[in-house]
C-alpha positions as CSV (number, residue, x, y, z in Angstrom):
1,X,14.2,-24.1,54.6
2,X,12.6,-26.8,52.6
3,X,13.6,-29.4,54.9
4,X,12.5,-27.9,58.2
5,X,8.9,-28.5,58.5
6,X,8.9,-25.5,60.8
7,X,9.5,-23.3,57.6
8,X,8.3,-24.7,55.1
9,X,5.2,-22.6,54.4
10,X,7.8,-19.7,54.1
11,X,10.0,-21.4,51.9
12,X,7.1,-22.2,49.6
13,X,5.7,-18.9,49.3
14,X,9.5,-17.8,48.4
15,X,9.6,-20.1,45.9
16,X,6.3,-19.4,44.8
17,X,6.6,-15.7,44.7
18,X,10.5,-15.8,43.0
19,X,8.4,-17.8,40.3
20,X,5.6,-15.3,39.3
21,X,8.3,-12.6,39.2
22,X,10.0,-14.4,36.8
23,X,7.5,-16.2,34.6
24,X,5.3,-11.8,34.6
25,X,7.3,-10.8,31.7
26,X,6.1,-13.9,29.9
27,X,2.4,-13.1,30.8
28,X,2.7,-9.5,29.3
29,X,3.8,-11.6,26.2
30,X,1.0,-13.8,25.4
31,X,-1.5,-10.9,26.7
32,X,-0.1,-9.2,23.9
33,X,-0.3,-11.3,21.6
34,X,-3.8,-12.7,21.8
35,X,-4.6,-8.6,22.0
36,X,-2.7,-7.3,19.1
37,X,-4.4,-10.9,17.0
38,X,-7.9,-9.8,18.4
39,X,-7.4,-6.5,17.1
40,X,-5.9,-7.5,13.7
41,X,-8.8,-9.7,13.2
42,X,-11.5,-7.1,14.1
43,X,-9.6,-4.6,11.7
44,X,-9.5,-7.1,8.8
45,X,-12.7,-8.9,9.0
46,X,-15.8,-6.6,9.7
47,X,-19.2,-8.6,10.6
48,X,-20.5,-7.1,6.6
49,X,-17.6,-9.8,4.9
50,X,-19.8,-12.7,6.7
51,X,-23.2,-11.1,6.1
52,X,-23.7,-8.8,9.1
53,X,-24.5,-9.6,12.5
54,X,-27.5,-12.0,11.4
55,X,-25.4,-13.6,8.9
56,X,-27.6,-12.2,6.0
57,X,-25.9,-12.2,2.4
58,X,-25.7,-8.4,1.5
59,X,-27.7,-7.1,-1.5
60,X,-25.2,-6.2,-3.6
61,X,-23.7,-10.4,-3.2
62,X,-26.9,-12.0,-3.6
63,X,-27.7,-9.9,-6.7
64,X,-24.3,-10.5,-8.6
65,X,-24.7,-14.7,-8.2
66,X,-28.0,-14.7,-9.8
């Protein structure tokens, strides 16, 4: 179909098409991934480790290096 330049646009879509259905299990992959890293990361690290959402050292830190 490739050849004919009558249906070409067909055979590219085909083509096209045969290769998101192959290639959508992969996308589920990384998507979960990158999601289950995210949410590792936001249960590990809370924003008080790295001094809150200003960045402020918390009291009881700045206290004990002094």
């Amino acid at each position: 179909m490739l050849m004919l330049n009558a249906t070409r646009g067909i055979a590219v879509r085909y083509v096209l098409g045969l290769f998101s259905l192959i290639l959508w299990p992969l996308g589920w992959a990384v998507a979960n991934l990158m999601t289950q890293s995210l949410m590792e990361a936001a249960a590990h690290h809370t924003p008080y480790e790295y001094g809150g959402v200003l960045c402020q050292t918390p009291l009881d830190r700045a206290s004990s290096r002094d």
